[in-house]
Backbone as a printed PyTorch tensor [residue, N CA C, xyz], in Angstrom:
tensor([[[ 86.1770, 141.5440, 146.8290],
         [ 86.4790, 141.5140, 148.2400],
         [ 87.9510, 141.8820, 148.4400]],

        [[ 88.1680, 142.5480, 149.6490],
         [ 89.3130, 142.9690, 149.4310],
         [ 90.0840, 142.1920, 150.4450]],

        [[ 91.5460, 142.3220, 150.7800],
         [ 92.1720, 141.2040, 151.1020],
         [ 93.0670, 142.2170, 152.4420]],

        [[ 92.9560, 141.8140, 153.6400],
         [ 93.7100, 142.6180, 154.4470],
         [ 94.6640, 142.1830, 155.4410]],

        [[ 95.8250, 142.2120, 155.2280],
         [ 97.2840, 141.7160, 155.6250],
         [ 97.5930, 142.6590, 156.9450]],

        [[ 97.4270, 141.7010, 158.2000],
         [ 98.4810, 141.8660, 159.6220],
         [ 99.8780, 141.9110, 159.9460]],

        [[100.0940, 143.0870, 160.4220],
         [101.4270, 143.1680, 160.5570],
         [101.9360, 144.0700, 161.5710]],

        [[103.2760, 144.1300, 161.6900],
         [103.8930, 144.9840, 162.7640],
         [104.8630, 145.7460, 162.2640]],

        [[105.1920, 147.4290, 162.7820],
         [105.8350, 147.7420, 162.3910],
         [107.1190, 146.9160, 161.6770]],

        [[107.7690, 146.6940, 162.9600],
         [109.0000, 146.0230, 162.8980],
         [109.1020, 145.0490, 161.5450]],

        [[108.0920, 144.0650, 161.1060],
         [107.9420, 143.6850, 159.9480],
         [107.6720, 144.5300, 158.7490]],

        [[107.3300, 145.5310, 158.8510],
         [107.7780, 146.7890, 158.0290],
         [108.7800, 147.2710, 157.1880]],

        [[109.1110, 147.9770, 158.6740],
         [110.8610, 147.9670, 158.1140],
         [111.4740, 147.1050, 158.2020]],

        [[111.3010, 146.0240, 158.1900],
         [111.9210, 144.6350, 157.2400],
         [112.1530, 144.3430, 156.2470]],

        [[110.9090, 144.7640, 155.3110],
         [110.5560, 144.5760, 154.3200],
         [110.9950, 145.8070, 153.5810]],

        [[110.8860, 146.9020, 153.8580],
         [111.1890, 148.1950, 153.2240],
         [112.9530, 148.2370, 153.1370]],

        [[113.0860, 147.4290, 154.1430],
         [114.9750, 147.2310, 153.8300],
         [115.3320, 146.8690, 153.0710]],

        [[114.7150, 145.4050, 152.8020],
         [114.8400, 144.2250, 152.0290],
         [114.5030, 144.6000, 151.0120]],

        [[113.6180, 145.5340, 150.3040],
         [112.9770, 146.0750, 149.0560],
         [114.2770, 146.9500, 148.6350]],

        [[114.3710, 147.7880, 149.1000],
         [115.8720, 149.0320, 149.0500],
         [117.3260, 147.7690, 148.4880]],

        [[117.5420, 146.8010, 149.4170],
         [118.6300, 146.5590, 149.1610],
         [118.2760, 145.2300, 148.0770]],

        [[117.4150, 144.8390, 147.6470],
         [117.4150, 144.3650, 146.6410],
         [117.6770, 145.1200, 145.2910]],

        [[117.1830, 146.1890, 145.1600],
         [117.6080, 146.9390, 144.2020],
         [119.0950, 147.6160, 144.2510]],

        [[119.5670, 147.5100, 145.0170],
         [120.8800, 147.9860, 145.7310],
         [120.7750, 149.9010, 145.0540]],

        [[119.8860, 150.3190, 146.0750],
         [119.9370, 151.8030, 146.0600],
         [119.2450, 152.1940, 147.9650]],

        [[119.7870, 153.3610, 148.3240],
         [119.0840, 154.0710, 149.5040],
         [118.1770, 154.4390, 149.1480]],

        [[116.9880, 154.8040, 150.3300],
         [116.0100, 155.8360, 150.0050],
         [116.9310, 157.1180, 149.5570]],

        [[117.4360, 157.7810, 149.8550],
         [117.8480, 159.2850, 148.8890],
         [118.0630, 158.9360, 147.3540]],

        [[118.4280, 157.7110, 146.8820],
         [118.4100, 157.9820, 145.7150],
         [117.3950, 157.5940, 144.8180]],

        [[117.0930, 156.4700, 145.4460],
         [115.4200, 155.8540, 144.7500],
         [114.6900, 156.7920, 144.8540]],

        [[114.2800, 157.7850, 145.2830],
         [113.4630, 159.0880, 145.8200],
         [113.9060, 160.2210, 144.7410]],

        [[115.3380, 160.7480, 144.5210],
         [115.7950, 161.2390, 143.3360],
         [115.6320, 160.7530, 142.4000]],

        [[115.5470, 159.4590, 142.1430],
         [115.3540, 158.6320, 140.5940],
         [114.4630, 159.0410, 140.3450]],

        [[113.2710, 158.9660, 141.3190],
         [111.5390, 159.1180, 141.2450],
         [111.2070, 160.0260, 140.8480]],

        [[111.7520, 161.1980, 140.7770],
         [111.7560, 162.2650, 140.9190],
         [111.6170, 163.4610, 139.2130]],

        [[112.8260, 162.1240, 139.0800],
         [113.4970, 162.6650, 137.7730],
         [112.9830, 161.5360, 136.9500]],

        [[111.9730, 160.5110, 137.1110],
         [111.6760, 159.5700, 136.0440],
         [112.6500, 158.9740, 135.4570]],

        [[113.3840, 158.2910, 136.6290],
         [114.6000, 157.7960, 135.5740],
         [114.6730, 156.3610, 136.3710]],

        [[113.9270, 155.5530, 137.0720],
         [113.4830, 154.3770, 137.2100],
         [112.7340, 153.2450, 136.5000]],

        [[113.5400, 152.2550, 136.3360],
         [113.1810, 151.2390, 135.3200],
         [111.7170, 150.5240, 136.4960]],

        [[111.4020, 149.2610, 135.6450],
         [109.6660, 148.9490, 135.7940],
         [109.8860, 148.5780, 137.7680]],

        [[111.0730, 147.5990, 137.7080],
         [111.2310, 147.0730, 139.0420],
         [111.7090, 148.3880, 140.2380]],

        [[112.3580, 149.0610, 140.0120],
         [112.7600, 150.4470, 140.8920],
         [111.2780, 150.8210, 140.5880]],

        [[110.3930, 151.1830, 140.0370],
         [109.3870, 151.9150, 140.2300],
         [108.4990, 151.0180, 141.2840]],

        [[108.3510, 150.1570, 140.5860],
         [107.8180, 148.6070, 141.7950],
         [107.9520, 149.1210, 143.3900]],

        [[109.3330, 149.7770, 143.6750],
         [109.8510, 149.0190, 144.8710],
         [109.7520, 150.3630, 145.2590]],

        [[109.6370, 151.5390, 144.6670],
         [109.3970, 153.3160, 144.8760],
         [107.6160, 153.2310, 145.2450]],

        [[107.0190, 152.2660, 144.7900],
         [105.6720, 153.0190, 145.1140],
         [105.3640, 151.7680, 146.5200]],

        [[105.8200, 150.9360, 146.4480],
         [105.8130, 149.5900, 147.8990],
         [106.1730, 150.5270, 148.8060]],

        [[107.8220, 151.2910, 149.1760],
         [108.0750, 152.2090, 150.0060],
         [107.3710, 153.3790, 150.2040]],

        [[106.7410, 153.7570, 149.3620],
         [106.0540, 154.9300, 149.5050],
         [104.3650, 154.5270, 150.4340]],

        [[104.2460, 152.9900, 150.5360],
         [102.6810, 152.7690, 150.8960],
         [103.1470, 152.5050, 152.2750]],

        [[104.8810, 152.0120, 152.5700],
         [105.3610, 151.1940, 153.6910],
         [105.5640, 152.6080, 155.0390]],

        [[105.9680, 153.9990, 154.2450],
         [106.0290, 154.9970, 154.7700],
         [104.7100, 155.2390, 155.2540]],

        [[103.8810, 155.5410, 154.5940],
         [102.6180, 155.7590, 154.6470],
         [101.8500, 154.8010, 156.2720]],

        [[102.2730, 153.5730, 155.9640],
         [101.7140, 152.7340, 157.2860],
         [102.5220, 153.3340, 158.1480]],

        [[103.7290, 153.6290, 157.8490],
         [104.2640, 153.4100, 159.6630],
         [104.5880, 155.1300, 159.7070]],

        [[103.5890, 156.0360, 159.2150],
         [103.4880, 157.6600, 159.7610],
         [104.5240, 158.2000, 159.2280]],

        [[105.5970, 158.1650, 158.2120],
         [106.9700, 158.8440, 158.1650],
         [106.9530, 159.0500, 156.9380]],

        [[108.0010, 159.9900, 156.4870],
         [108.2180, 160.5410, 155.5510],
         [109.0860, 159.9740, 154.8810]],

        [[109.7850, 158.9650, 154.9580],
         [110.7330, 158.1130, 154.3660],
         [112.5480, 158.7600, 154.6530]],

        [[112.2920, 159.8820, 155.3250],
         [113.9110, 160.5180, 155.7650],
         [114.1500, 159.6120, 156.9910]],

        [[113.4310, 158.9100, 157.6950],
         [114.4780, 158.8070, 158.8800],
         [115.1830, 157.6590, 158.9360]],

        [[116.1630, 157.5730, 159.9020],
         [117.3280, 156.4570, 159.5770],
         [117.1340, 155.4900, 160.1350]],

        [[116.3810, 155.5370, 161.8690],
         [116.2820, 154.2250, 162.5320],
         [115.4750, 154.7880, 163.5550]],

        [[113.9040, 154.0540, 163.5730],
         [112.9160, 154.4080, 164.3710],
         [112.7010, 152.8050, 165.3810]],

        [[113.1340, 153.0860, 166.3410],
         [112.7170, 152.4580, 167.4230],
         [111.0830, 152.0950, 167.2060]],

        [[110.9480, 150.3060, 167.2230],
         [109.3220, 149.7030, 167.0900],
         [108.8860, 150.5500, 168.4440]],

        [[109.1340, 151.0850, 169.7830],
         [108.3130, 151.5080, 170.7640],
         [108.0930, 153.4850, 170.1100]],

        [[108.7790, 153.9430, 169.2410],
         [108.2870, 155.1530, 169.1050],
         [106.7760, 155.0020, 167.0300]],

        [[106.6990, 154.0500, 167.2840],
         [106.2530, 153.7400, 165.9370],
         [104.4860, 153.4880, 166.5220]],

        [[103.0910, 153.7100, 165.9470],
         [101.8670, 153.6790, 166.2760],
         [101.5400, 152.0510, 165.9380]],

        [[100.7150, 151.3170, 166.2460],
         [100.7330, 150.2510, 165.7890],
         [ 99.4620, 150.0140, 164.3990]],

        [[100.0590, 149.0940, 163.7500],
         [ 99.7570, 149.1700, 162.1980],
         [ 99.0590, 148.0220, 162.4050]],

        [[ 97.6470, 147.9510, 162.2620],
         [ 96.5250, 146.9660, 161.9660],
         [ 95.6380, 146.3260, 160.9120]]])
């Protein structure tokens, strides 16, 4: 059975912040690391979380600051 977690953008990019600055890297470089396979077990962890967090909230992981009213809502 599978398990399905409610949420809101805005709790999103919460979390996708909080993931980034725990590792203390930006998306441009965690994205270059990725790139080049040069991410240890936890950066890979936190490269494929952002990559599912993009994925929910429609974006490509470039942009800098998306207003919750221009964002679709995530169910």
């Amino acid at each position: 059975m599978s398990t399905m977690i409610r949420t809101t953008p805005r709790a999103l990019m919460e979390r996708r912040r909080r993931l980034l600055a725990d590792i203390g890297m930006g998306y441009e470089e965690l994205r270059a690391r990725a790139f080049t396979y040069s991410l240890t077990t936890e950066e890979l962890s936190v490269w494929h979380a952002v990559e599912d967090i993009d994925r929910l909230l429609g974006c490509d992981g470039w942009y800098i600051r998306v207003e919750d009213r221009d964002l679709h809502a995530v169910a």
